[in-house]
C-alpha positions in Angstrom: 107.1 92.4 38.2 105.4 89.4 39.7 108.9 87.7 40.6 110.1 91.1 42.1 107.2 91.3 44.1 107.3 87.3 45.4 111.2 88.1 45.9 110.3 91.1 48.5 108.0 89.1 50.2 110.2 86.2 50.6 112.9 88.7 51.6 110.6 90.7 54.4 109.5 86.8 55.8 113.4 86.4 56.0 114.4 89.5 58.2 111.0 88.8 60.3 112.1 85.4 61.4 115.5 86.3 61.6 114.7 88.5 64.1 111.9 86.5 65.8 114.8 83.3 66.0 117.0 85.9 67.9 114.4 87.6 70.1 112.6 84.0 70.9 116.6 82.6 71.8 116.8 85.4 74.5 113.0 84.7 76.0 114.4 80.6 76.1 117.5 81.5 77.2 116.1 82.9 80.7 114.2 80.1 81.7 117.2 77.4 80.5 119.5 79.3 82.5 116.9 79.0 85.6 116.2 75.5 85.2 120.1 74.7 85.2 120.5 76.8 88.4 117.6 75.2 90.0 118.9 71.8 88.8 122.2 72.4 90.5 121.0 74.1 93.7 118.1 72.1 94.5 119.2 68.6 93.3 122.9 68.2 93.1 125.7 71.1 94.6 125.7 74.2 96.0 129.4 74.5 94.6 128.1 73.9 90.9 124.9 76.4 91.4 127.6 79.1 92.9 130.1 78.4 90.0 126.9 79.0 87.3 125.5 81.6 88.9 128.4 83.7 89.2 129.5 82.9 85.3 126.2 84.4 84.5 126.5 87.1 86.2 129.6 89.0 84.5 132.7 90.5 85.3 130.2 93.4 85.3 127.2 91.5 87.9 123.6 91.2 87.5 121.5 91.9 90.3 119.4 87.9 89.7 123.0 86.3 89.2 124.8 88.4 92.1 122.2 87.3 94.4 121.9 83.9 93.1 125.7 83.4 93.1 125.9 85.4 96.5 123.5 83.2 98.1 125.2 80.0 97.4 128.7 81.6 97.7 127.7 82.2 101.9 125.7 78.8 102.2 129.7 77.1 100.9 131.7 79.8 102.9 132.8 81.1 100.1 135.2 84.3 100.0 133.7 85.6 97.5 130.5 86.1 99.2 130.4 89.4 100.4 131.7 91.3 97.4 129.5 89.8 94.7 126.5 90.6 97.0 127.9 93.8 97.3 128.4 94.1 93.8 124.6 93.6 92.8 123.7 95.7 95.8 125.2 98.5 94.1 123.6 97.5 91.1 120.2 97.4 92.6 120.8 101.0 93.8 121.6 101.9 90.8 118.6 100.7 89.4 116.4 102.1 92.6 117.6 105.5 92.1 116.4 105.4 88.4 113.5 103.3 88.8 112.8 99.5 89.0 110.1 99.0 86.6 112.7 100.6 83.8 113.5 103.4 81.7 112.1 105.3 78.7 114.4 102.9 76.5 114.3 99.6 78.2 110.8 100.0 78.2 110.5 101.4 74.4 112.1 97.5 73.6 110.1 95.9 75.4 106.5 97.0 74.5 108.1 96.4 70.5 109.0 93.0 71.7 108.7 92.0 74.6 109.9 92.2 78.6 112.6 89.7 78.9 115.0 92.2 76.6 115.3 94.4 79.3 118.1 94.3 81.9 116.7 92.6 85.0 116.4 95.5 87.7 115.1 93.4 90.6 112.0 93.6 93.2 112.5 95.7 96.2 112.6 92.4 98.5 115.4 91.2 96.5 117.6 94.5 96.9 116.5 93.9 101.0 117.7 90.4 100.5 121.3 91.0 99.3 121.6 93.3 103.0 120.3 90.5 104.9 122.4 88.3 103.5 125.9 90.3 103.9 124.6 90.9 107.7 124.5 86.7 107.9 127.8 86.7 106.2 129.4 89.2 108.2 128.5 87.6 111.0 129.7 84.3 110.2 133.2 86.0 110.1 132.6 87.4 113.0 132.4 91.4 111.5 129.7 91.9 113.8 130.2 96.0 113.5 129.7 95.0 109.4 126.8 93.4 110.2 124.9 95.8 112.0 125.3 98.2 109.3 123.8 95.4 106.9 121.0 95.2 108.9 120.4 98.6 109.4 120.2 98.8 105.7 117.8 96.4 105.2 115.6 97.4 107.7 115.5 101.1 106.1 115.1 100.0 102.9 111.8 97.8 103.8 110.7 100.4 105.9 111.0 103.0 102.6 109.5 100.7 100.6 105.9 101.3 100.4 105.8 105.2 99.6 109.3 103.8 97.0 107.0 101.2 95.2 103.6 103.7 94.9 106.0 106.3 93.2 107.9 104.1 90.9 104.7 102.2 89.5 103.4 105.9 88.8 106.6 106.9 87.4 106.8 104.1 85.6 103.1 104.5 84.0 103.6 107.8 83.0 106.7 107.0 81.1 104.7 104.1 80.1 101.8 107.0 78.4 104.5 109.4 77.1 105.7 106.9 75.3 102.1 105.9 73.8 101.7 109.9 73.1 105.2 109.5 71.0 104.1 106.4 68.8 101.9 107.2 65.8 99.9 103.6 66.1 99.7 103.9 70.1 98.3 107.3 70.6 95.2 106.8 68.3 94.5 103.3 70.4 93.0 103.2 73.9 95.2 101.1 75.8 93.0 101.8 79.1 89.9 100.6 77.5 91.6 97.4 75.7 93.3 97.0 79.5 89.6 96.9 80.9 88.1 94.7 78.1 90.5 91.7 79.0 90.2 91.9 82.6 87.7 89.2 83.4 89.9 86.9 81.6 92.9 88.4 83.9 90.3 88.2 87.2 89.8 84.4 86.3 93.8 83.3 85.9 94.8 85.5 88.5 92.5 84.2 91.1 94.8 82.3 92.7 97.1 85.2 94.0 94.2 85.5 97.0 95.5 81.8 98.2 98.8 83.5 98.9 97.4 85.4 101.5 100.1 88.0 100.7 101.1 90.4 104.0 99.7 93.7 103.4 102.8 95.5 103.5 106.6 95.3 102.1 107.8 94.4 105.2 109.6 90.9 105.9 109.2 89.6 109.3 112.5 87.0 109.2 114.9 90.4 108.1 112.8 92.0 111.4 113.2 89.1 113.2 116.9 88.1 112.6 118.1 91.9 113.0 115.8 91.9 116.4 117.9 88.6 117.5 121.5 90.0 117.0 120.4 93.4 118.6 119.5 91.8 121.4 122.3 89.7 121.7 124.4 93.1 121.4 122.8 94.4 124.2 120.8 97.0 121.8 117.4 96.3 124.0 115.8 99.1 122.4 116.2 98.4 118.7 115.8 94.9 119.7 112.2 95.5 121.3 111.2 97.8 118.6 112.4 95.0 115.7 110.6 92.0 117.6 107.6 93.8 118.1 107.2 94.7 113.9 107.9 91.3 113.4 105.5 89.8 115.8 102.6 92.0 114.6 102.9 90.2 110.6 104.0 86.6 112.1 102.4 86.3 115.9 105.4 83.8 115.9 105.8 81.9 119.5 109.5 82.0 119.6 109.1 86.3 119.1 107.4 86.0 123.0 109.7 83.4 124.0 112.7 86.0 123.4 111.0 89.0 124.4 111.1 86.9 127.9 114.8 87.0 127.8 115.2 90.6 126.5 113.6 91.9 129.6 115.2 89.8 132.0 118.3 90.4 130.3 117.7 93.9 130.4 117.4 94.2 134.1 121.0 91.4 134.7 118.5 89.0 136.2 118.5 86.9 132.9 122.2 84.7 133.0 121.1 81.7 131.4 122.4 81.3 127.8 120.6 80.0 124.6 120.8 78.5 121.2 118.8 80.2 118.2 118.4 78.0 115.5 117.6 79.8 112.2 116.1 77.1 109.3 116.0 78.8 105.9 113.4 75.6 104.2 111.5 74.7 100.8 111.9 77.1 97.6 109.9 80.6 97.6 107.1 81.7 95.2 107.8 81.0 91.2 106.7 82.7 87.8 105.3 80.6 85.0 104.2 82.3 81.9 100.6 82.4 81.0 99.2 83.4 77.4 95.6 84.7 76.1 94.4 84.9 73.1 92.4 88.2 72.7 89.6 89.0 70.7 91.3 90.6 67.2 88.6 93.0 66.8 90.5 95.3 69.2 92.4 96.7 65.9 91.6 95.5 62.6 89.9 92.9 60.7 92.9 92.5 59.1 94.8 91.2 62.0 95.2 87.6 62.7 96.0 87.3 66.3 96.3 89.3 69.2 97.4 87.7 72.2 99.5 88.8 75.7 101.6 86.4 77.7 102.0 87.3 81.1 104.0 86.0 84.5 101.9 84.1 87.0 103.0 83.4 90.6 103.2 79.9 92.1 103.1 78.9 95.3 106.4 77.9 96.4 107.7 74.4 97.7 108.4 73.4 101.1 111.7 71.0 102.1 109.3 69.3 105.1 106.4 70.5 107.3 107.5 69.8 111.0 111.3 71.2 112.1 111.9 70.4 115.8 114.7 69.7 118.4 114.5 66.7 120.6 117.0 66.0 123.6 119.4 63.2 123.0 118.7 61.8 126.6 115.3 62.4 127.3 112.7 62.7 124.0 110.0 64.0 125.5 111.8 67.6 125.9 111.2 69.0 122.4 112.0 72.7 121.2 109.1 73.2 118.1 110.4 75.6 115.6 108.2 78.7 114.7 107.3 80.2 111.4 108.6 83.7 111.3 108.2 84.4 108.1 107.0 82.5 104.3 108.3 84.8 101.6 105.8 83.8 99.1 103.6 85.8 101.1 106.1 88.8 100.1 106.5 88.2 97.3 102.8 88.2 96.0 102.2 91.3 97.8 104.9 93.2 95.5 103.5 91.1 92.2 99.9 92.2 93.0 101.0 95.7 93.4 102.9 96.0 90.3 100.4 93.4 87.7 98.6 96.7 87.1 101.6 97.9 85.1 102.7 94.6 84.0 99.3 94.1 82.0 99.3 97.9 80.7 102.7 97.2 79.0 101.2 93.9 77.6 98.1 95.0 76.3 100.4 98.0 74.7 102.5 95.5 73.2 100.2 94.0 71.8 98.1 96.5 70.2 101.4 98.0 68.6 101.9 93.9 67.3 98.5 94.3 66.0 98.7 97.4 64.2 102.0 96.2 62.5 100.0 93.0 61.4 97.6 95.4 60.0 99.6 97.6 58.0 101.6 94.5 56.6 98.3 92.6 55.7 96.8 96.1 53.9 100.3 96.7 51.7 101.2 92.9 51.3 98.1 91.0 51.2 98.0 87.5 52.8 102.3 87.2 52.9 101.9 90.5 55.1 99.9 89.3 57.4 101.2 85.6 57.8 104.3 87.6 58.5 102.9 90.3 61.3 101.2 87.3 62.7 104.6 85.1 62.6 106.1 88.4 64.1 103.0 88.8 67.0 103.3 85.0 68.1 107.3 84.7 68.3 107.4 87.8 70.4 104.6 86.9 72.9 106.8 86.0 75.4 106.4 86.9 79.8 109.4 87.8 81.9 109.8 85.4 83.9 113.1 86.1 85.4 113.2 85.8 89.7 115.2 85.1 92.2 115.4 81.0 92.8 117.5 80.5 95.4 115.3 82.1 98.2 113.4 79.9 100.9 109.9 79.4 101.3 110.2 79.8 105.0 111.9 80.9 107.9 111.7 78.9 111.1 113.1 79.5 114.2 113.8 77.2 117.2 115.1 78.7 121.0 116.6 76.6 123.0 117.8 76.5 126.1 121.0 75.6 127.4 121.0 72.6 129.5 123.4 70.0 130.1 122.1 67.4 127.1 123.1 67.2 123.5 119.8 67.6 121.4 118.7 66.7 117.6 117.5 68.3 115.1 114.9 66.5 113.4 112.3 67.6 110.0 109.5 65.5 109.9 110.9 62.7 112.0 114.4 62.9 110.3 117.2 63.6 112.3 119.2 66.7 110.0 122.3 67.4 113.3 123.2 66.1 116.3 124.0 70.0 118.3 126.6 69.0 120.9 127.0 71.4 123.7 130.9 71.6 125.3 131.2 72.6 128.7 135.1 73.1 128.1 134.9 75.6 125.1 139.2 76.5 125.0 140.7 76.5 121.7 142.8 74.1 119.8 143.7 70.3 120.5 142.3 69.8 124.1 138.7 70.0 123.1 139.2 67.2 120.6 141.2 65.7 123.9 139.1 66.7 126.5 135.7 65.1 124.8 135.1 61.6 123.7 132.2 62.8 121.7 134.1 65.1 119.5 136.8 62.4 118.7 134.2 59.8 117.9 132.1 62.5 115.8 135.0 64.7 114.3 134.6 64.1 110.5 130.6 63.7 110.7 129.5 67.2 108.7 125.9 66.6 110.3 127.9 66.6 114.1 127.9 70.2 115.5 130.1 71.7 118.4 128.6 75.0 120.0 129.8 75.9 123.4 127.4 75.8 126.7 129.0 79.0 128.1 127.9 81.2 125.2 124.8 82.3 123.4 124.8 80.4 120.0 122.9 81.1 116.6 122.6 78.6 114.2 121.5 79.1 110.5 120.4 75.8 108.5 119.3 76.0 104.9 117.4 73.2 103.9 116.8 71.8 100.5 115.2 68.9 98.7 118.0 66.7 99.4 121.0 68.2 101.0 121.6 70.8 103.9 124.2 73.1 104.5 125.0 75.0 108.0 126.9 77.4 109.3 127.2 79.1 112.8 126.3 82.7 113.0 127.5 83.3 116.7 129.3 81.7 119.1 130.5 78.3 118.6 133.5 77.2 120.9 135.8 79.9 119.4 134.2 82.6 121.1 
């Protein structure tokens, strides 16, 4: 009998960690598959990140992947860009429609194990993100009809966003109770008062979301800012204005009064000078590392050996260099200082504060239902049934910390005006590209011909032809060591 009984135990320790090994792979697995990316994208290629990201993301997409892998496939000029950013777009959506913070089922697998078996649904500034970036990358091919619609998109979407997020969270807790109501250990626990107990403990590690300084709403002034520019520059004064001014009342950004300047002059024909806009994408946006606390057992049972709750934590994100300017090639002293139109961190922590209400309410519900489970196995099987629940409650105390790496820190934005002088682009002292401005802007072999510059310069990557006659925009993405750019509008093909 003794034998029998030391045989079921051995047997129940079995399927536990079997289980745990498999559960504890997938929780790994996430952050592995980040680091790699990050590796890749921040330290080596852009064409290896694109190649990885897009492998994880399917035949069948992934909203992180698609707009990991659509990201890097429009900093490359990839083909591929457009559809696998509209592929997790309509992912997203799908997702939006039914709720991002889950489903009944996702979240019934997640509160049993934990977050990161759910499918990834995505934060509302992601799903404005993959718009944005289909308006850059129809613009680079010149679709500038397909990028108004992207931008249009991602404007309404922002705008929708606040009264979107206060119903999903809501929907999202109520699913969240039903399924309490439904579980025999959960509906006999008060999961608002165990919320409450731990939240001094939450108050001191989440202190540092205040140094954020998070906008107070779910708008993001570069998406404002960057629609308001190629409005404008379409002759859509209107939208332009009303764009520039939403993006000037989160930023205060100098280059917003700078433009609004040309906008009105423009608007009236007496404004025929033209401009470069230089767009700098810099640094790597807001983080989440996974924090865990060990909670006072006496929530459930004396029985029960640990209770504990892992949970995401923002950090601050990283920049590429503090100081982006423009300096002329023939004279120093004229300098075009970029502006800061936007630092997504500052985004991003406003959607993470709003939804860390939920995030702990599923945590603490996890693990009270751990608890209880260590309980019961400790009050049939003795000492093996607890060792095993708490084996079973430690394993599974993983966070979620699944988010989008490839986004910038910042946006900067430099006008310049168009004068006859080359100028430099410089971060921090460095020069990044030497912006040569043609007078002769025809097509084809005479303006290699026609300019000695272009001849000497031809095969330099950080050498940049736009064309004096025409309004230019110029978007730079700016990494720990490498840079990519590509021109938005004009160029000496226009």
């Amino acid at each position: 009998m003794r034998i029998a009984k030391f045989s079921f135990y051995l047997c129940l320790e079995g399927i536990l960690l079997a289980i745990l090994i498999l559960f504890v792979f997938t929780a790994c697995s996430h952050k592995n598959t980040l680091d790699t990316f990050n590796k890749y994208y921040y330290e080596e290629d852009t064409h290896k990140a694109y190649k990885y990201a897009k492998s994880q993301a399917g035949d069948s997409g992934d909203v992180l992947w698609n707009l990991q892998a659509g990201i890097s496939a429009f900093e490359i000029q990839n083909e591929d860009a457009h559809n696998i950013l509209e592929q997790g777009e309509n992912l997203f959506s799908k997702y939006e429609s039914q709720g991002l913070l889950g489903g009944f089922f996702d979240n019934t697998g997640a509160v049993l194990i934990n977050e990161n078996v759910k499918t990834y649904r995505g934060n509302i500034y992601e799903g404005v993100m993959f718009n944005y970036y289909k308006a850059l990358n129809a613009m680079a091919k010149g679709d500038y009809a397909l990028a108004r619609v992207e931008f249009n998109r991602a404007n309404d979407r922002q705008r929708r966003a606040k009264d979107y997020f206060r119903k999903d969270i809501q929907k999202a807790l109520d699913e969240q109770k039903q399924q309490n109501a439904q579980d025999a250990n959960l509906k006999n626990i008060d999961v608002s008062s165990s919320s409450k107990s731990i939240s001094p403990i939450l108050h001191q590690n989440y202190s540092n979301l205040k140094n954020f300084n998070a906008y107070t709403g779910f708008i993001n002034p570069s998406v404002s800012y960057v629609s308001a520019l190629f409005f404008m520059l379409e002759n859509d004064y209107s939208k332009a204005m009303d764009l520039y001014k939403e993006s000037y009342g989160i930023n205060n950004a100098s280059v917003i009064v700078s433009d609004l300047e040309v906008l009105e002059k423009r608007k009236y024909g007496y404004n025929q000078s033209k401009y470069t806009w230089v767009i700098i994408e810099e640094g790597q946006s807001a983080q989440k590392v996974e924090i865990s606390l060990d909670l006072p057992a006496y929530l459930v049972s004396h029985n029960v050996l640990h209770v504990g709750i892992s949970l995401p934590e923002l950090t601050m994100g990283r920049l590429s260099a503090k100081d982006y300017r423009a300096v002329s090639a023939n004279n120093p002293s004229i300098i075009y200082q970029a502006s800061e139109v936007s630092d997504l961190d500052r985004v991003i922590a406003n959607e993470f504060e709003k939804q860390l209400p939920f995030i702990v309410t599923r945590a603490v519900s996890s693990a009270v239902l751990k608890s209880v489970t260590q309980s019961v196995l400790s009050d049939n099987f003795g000492i093996y049934g607890a060792l095993a629940g708490m084996l079973y409650s430690i394993s599974t105390n993983s966070a979620d910390i699944r988010i989008s790496t490839a986004l910038p820190k910042r946006t900067m934005v430099m006008q310049i005006a168009h004068k006859q002088e080359d100028v430099i682009i410089e971060s921090d002292g460095k020069q990044l590209y030497h912006l040569h401005f043609l007078k002769d802007c025809n097509k084809g072999e005479n303006v290699e011909k026609s300019d000695k510059k272009i001849k000497d310069k031809k095969n330099s990557k950080y050498f940049i032809v736009l064309c004096q006659k025409n309004d230019n925009i110029l978007h730079l993405r700016i990494k720990n060591n490498s840079s990519n750019y590509q021109i938005l509008k004009g160029g000496i093909s226009e």
